[in-house]
N, C-alpha and C positions, 0 to 999 in steps of 0.2 A: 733323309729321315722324315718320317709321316708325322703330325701329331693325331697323337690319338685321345678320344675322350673317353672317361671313364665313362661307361653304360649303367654303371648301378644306378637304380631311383629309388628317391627317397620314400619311406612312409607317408601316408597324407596327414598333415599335422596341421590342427588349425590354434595359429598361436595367441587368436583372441582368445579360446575357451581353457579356461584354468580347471582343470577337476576339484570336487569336491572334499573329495578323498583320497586318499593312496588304495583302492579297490581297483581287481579289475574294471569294476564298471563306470570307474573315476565320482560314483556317487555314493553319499554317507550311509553307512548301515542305520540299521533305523535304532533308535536309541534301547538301551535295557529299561525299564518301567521299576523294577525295583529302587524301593526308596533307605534309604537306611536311616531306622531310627535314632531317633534325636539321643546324644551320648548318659541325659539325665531324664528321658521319657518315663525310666522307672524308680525313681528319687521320691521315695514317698514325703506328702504336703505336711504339715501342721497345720493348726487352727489359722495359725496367721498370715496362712496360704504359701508359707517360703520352706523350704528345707530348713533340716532343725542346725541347730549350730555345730551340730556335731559334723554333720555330712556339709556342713560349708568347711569346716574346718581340714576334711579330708577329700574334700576339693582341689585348697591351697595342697596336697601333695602333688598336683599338675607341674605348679610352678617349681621350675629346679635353677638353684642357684648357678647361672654360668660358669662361675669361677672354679666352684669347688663341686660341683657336678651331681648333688644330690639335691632333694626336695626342701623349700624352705620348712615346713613343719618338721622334719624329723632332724634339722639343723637346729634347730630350736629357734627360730627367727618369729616364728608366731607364736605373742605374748594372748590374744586374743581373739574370737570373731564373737562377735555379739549384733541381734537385729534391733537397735531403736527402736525403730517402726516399720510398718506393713511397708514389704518393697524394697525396704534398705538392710546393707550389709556393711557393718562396720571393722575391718581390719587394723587390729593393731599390732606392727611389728616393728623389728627392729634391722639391722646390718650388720654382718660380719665387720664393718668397720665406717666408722662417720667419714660421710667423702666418698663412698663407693660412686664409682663411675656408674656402673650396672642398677644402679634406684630407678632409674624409670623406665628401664625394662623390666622388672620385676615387680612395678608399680602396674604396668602393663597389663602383663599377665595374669595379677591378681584378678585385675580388673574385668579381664575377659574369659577369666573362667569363670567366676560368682556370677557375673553377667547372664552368663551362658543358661546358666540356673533358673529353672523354672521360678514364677513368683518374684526375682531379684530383680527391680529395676532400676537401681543404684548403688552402687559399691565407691566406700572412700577407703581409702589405705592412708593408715597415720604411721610415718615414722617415728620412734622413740627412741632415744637411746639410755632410757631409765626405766628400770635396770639394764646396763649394760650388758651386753651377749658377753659370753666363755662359751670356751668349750665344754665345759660341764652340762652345759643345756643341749649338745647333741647328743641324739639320742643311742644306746650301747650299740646295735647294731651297725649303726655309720661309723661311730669311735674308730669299732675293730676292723672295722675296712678300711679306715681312712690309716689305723696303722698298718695294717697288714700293708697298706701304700708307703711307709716309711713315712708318713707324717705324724709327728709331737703333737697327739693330743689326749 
């Protein structure tokens, strides 16, 4: 019996050079130049240079409560936004319940959307629990979904 060697040869691969890319030509396409506008570029200012309280307020519909899976304003969890002063945004809300695990991710959130907002260079979030939340502070439409979910409220 002969041995014999397999004849196939390999590609030339040179295993220093890593590509750039998954392209054929192992180099990165060159980038797209479009930029996408900033989410509040057209948020109209007030005098005192920040969005009015109203459009901070329907802001906080960004933030969605994890548990129960809708936005905190129409949970009824914001008792207030109000500006102090030039720059600052003051949130006052509450919790579906004293002790929520989820507070400072929802603290979070507040905090980087108002942020996000032209003029806002400070955002505090106060929690309260006076007036305590019910259900009656959510708002009809979530109610009827949240029964049509089979949940008592």
């Amino acid at each position: 019996m002969t041995d014999q060697t397999d004849t196939m040869t390999e590609p030339d691969v040179d295993d220093d050079v890593i590509p750039e890319a998954d392209t054929p030509t192992g180099e990165a396409p060159e980038p797209e130049q479009k930029e996408r506008p900033h989410p509040f570029a057209d948020l109209p200012l007030e005098e005192d240079g920040m969005p009015s309280g109203q459009d901070l307020m329907n802001g906080l519909r960004a933030v969605v409560d994890p548990e129960i899976g809708y936005n905190i304003v129409d949970l009824g969890l914001v008792y207030e936004v109000t500006k102090p002063e030039r720059g600052y945004a003051h949130v006052l809300m509450t919790l579906t319940s004293m002790g929520c695990p989820l507070t400072e991710v929802i603290h979070q959130q507040c905090s980087v959307i108002l942020g996000a907002m032209p003029g806002v260079d400070r955002v505090e979030v106060e929690f309260t629990f006076t007036p305590p939340w019910s259900t009656d502070m959510i708002a009809d439409y979530v109610r009827e979904e949240l029964r049509a979910m089979g949940m008592n409220v």
